[in-house]
C-alpha positions as CSV (number, residue, x, y, z in Angstrom):
1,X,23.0,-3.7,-32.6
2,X,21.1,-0.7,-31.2
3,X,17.4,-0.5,-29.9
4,X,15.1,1.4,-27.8
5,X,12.5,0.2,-25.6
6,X,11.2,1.4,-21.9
7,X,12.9,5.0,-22.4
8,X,16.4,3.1,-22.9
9,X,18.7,2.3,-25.4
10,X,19.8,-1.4,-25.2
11,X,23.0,-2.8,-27.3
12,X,22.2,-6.7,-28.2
13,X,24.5,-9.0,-29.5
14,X,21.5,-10.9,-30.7
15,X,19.0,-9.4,-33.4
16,X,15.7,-8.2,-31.9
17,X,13.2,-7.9,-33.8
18,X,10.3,-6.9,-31.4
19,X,12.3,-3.5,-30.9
20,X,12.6,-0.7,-33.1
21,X,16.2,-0.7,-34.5
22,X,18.1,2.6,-33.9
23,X,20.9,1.2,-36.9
24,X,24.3,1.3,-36.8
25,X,24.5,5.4,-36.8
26,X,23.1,5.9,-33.1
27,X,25.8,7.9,-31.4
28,X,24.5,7.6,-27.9
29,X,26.1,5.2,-25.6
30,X,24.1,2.4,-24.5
31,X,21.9,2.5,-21.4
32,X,22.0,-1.6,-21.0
33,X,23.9,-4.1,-22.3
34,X,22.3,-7.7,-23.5
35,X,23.9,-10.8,-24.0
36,X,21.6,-13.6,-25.5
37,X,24.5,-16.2,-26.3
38,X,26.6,-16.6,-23.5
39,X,23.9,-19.1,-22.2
40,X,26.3,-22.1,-22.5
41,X,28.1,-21.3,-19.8
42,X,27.4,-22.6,-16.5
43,X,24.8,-20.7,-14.7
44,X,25.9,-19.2,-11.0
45,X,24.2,-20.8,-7.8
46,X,21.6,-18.8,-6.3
47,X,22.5,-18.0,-2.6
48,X,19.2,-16.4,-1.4
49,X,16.1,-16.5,-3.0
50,X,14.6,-12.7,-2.9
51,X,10.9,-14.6,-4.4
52,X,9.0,-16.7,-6.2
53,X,5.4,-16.8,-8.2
54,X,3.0,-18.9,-9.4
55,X,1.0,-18.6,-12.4
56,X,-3.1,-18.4,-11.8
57,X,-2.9,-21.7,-12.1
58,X,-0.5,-22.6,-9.3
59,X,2.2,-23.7,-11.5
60,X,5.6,-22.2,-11.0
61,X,6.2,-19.5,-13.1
62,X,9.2,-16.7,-11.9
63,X,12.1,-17.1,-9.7
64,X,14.2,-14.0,-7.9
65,X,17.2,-14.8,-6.6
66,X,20.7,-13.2,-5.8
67,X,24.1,-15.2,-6.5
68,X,27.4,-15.3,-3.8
69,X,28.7,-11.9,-5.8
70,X,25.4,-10.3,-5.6
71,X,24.2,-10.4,-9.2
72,X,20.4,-11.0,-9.8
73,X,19.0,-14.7,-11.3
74,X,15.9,-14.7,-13.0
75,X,14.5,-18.0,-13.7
76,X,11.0,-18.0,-16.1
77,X,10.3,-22.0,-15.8
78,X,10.5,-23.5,-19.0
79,X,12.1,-20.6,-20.8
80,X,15.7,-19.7,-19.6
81,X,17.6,-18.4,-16.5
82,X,19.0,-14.6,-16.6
83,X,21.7,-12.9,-14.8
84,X,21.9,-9.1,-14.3
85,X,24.5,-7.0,-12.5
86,X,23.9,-5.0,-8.8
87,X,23.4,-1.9,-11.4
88,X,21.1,-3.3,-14.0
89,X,23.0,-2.2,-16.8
90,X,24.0,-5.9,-17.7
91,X,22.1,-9.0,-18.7
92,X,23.3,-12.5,-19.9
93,X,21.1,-15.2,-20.3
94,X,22.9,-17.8,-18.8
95,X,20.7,-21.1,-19.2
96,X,17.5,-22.2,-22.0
97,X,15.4,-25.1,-21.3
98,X,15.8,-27.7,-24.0
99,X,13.3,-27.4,-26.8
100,X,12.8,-23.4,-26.2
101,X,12.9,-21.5,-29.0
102,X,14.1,-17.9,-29.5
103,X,10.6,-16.4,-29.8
104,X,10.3,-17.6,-26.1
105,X,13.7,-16.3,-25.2
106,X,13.1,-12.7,-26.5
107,X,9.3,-12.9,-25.1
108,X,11.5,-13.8,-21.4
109,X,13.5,-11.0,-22.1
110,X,11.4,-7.9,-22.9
111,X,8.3,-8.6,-20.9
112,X,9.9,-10.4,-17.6
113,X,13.4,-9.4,-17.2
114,X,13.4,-5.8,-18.6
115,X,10.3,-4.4,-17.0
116,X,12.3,-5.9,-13.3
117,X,15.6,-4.0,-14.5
118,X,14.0,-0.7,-14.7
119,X,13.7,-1.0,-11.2
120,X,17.6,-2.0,-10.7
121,X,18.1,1.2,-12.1
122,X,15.7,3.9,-9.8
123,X,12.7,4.0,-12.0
124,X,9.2,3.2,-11.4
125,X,7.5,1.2,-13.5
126,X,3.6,-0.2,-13.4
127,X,2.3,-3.7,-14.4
128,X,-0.3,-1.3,-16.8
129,X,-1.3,-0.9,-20.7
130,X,-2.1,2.4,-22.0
131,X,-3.4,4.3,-24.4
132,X,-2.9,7.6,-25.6
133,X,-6.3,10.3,-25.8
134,X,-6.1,14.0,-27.1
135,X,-6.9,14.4,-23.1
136,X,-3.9,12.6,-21.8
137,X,-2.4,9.3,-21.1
138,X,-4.8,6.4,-20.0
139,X,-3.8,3.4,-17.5
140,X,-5.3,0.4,-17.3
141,X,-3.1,-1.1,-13.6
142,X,-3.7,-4.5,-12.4
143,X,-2.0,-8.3,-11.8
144,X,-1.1,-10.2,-14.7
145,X,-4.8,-11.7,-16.2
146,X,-7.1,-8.6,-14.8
147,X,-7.6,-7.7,-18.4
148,X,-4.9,-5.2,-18.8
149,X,-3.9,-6.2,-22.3
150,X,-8.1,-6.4,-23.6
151,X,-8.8,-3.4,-22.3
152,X,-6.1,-1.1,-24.3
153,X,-7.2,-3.2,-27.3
154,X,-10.3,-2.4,-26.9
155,X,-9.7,1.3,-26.8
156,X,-7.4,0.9,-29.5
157,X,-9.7,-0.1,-32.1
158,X,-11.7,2.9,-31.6
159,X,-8.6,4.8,-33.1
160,X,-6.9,5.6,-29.6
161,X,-2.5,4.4,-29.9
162,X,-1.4,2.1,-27.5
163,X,1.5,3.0,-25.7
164,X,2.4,0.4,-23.8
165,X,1.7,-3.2,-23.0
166,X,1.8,-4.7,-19.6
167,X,5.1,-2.3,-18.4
168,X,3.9,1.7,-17.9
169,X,7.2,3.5,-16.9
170,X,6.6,6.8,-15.0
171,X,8.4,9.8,-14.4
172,X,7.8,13.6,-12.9
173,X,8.0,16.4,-14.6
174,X,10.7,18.2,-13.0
175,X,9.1,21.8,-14.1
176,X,5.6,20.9,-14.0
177,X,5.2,18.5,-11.7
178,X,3.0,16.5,-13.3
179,X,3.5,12.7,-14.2
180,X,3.8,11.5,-17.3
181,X,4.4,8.0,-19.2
182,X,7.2,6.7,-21.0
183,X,6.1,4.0,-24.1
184,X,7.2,0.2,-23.6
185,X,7.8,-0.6,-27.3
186,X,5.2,-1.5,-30.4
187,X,3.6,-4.4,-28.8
188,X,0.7,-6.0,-27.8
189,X,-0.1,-9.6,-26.4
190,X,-3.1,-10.9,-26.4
191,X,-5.4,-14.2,-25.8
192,X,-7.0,-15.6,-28.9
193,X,-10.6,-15.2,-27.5
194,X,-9.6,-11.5,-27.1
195,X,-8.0,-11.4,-30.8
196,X,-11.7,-12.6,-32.0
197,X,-14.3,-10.9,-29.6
198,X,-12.2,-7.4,-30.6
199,X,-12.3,-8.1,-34.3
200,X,-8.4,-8.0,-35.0
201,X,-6.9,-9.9,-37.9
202,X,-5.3,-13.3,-36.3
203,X,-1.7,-13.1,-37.1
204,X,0.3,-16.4,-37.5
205,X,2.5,-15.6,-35.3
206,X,3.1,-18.5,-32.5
207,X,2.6,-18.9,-29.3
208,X,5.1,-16.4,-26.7
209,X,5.7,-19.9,-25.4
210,X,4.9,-23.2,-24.8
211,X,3.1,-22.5,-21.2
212,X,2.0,-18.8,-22.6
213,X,-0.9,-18.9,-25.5
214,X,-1.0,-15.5,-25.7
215,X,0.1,-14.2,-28.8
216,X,2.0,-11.0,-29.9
217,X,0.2,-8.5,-32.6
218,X,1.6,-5.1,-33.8
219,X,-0.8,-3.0,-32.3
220,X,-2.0,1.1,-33.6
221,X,1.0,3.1,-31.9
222,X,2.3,6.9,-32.8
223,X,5.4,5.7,-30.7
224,X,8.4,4.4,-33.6
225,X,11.0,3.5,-30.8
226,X,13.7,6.3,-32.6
227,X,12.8,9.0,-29.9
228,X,11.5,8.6,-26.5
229,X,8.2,10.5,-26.1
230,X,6.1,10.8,-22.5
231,X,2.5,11.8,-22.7
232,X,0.9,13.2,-19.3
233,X,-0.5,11.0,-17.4
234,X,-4.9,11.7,-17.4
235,X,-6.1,9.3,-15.0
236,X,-5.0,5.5,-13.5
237,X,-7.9,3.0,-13.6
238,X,-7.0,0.3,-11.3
239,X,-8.5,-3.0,-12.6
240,X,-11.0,-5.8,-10.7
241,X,-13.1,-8.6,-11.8
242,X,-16.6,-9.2,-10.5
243,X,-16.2,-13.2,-10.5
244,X,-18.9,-13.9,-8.0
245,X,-21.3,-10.9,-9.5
246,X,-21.1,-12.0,-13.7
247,X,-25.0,-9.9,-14.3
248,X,-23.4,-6.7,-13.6
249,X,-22.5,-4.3,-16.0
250,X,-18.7,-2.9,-16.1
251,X,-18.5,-0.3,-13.9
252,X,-16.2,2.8,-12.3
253,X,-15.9,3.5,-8.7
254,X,-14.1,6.0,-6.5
255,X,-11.3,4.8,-4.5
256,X,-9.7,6.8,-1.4
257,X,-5.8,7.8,-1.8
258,X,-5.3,4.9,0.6
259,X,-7.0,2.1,-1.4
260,X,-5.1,3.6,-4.8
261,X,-2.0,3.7,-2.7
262,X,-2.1,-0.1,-1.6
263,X,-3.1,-1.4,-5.1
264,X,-0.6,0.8,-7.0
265,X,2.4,-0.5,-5.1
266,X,0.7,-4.0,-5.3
267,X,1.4,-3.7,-8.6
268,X,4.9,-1.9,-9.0
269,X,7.6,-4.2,-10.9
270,X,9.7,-4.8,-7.9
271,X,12.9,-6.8,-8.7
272,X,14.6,-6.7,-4.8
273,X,12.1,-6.4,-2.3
274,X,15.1,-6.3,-0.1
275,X,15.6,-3.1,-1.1
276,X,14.4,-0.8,2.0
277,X,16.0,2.4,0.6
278,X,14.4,1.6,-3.0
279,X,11.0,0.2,-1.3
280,X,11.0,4.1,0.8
281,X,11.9,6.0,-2.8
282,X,8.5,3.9,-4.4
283,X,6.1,4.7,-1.7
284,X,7.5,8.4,-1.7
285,X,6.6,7.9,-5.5
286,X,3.4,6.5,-5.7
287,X,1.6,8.4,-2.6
288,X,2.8,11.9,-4.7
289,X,1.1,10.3,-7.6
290,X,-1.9,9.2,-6.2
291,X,-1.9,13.0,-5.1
292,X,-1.6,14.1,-8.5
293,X,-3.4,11.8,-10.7
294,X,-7.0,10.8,-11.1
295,X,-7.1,7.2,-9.9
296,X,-10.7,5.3,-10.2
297,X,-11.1,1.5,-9.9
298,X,-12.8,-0.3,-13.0
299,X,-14.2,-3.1,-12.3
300,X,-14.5,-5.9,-15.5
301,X,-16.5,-9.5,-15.8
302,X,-15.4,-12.2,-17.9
303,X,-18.1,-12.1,-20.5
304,X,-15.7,-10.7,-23.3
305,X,-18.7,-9.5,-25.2
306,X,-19.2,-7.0,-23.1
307,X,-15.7,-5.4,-24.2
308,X,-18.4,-2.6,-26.4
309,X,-19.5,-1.1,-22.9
310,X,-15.5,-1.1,-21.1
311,X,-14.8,1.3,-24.3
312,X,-17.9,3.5,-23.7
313,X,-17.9,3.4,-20.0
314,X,-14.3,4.7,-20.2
315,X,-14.6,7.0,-22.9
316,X,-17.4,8.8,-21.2
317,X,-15.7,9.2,-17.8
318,X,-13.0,11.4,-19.9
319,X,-15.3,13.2,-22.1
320,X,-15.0,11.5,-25.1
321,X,-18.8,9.9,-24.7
322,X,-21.9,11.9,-24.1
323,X,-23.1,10.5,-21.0
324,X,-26.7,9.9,-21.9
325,X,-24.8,7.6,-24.9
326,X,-23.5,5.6,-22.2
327,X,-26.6,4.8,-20.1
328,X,-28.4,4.1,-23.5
329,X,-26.2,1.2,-24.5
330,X,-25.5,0.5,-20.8
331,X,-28.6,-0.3,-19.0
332,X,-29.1,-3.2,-17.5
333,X,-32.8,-3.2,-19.1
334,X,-31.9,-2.4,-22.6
335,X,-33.0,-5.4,-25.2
């Protein structure tokens, strides 16, 4: 079975339904190769572990590590273990944890292990949702819960497509110059107190997984998965929360080249820091980019109900908002 996601077409001997199907007449050869029921066999022993993370919550969440041969394991804790060759054009899962189901599985696969594989294979991807305006791509960049996901939703039910969830893959133009994104796949996961504040229709869908709440909706996209579309990139908004500052309003704020530079590459999916001639190719990368691109740092608060004024603030930075619109239904001393 044949799909596309991330700008690649993947061949899966397991159905997939999160992926747009490219049926059994796709002449092209595959890009990657997934295996999703080999994971009886015994899985490798790590030999060096590249890195570990936590969740916000301190609780072990993703394991790097690299095996005597010098494959790649990926362990998500309490999902399933993943092996992918030196070249990233193989994955097996090699190990489930008892009582996962394949929603989990899949959820492992697309968002975790795929986004890290694009790296394996010299592209640059972003932790960043976007969404597509008639003046460009828009990129909301930031750590997994800065508000990523919210954000493009919130833009999205104003009519603007999402293009991607969580992984922004980016390329240059080789004529132009210019940078421009390549969509994820039809997908967007989101917290149930987002699903409500925004208005969206609460799917039954479960859970990703038992530790994950989010949930996975179909979300407005122009992007079908059958071809691979990029859209020029209009400006990177690099995402913050005011924890300690809750009264303020959402607001925008120039950042030097430096600043972008740091937090982009903060924020690059990185599967083998190791890497030095990879880690020299991404900084080469992201300091043209942050050259080329309009990069401004949005800072959000919690309060979800103030999702309204994200929308507008952001709209009205590219023109879509009068400005006098905005400080209306923004000021601080408005009823």
């Amino acid at each position: 079975m044949l799909y596309r996601a991330y700008g690649l077409v993947i061949e899966s001997d397991t159905p997939l339904p999160e992926l747009p199907s490219l049926g059994g007449g796709a002449l092209r050869e595959a890009d990657l190769k997934v295996a999703l029921r080999a994971w009886r066999c015994e899985p490798p022993r790590a030999e060096e572990i590249l890195y570990s993370r936590a969740s916000p919550k301190g609780e072990p969440w993703l394991r790097v590590a690299r095996t005597q041969r010098g494959y790649y394991l990926l362990s998500e804790a309490g999902i399933a273990d993943f092996l992918v060759d030196p070249t990233g054009r193989e994955i097996k899962c090699c190990r489930v944890e008892i009582g996962t189901d394949e929603v989990a599985v899949r959820h492992a696969l697309l968002d975790w292990v795929l986004p890290l594989v694009l790296n394996l294979q010299g592209k640059q991807p972003l932790h960043a949702s976007s969404v597509l305006t008639p003046e460009g791509l828009l990129a909301f960049v930031g750590p997994s819960g800065s508000g990523k996901s919210t954000t493009a939703a919130a833009l999205m039910t104003e009519g603007y497509p999402v293009v991607a969830d969580d992984c922004l893959l980016l390329n240059k133009h080789l004529e132009t110059g210019a940078y421009i994104g390549v969509p994820a796949y039809p997908s967007l996961r989101l917290w149930d107190d987002s699903i409500e504040a925004l208005g969206l229709v609460k799917v039954d869908e479960p859970a990703l997984a038992k530790n994950i709440p989010k949930r996975r909706i179909t979300p407005f996209s122009e992007h079908d998965g059958t071809r691979t579309p990029s859209y020029q990139l209009k400006c990177l908004y690099l995402l913050s929360r005011d924890r300690y500052h809750e009264e303020h309003l959402p607001r925008l704020e120039t950042i030097t080249g430096r600043e972008a530079l740091i937090r982009l590459l903060n924020c690059a999916w990185i599967l083998d820091p190791t890497d030095k001639v990879a880690l020299v190719r991404r900084f080469r990368f992201f300091a043209d980019v942050v050259q080329k691109v309009e990069t401004k740092s949005l800072h959000l608060c919690s309060d979800l109900n103030l999702l309204p004024e994200v929308r507008r603030l952001v709209l009205a930075d590219i023109g879509r908002l009068p400005a006098i619109e905005l400080q209306k239904t923004c000021s601080p001393h408005s009823p």
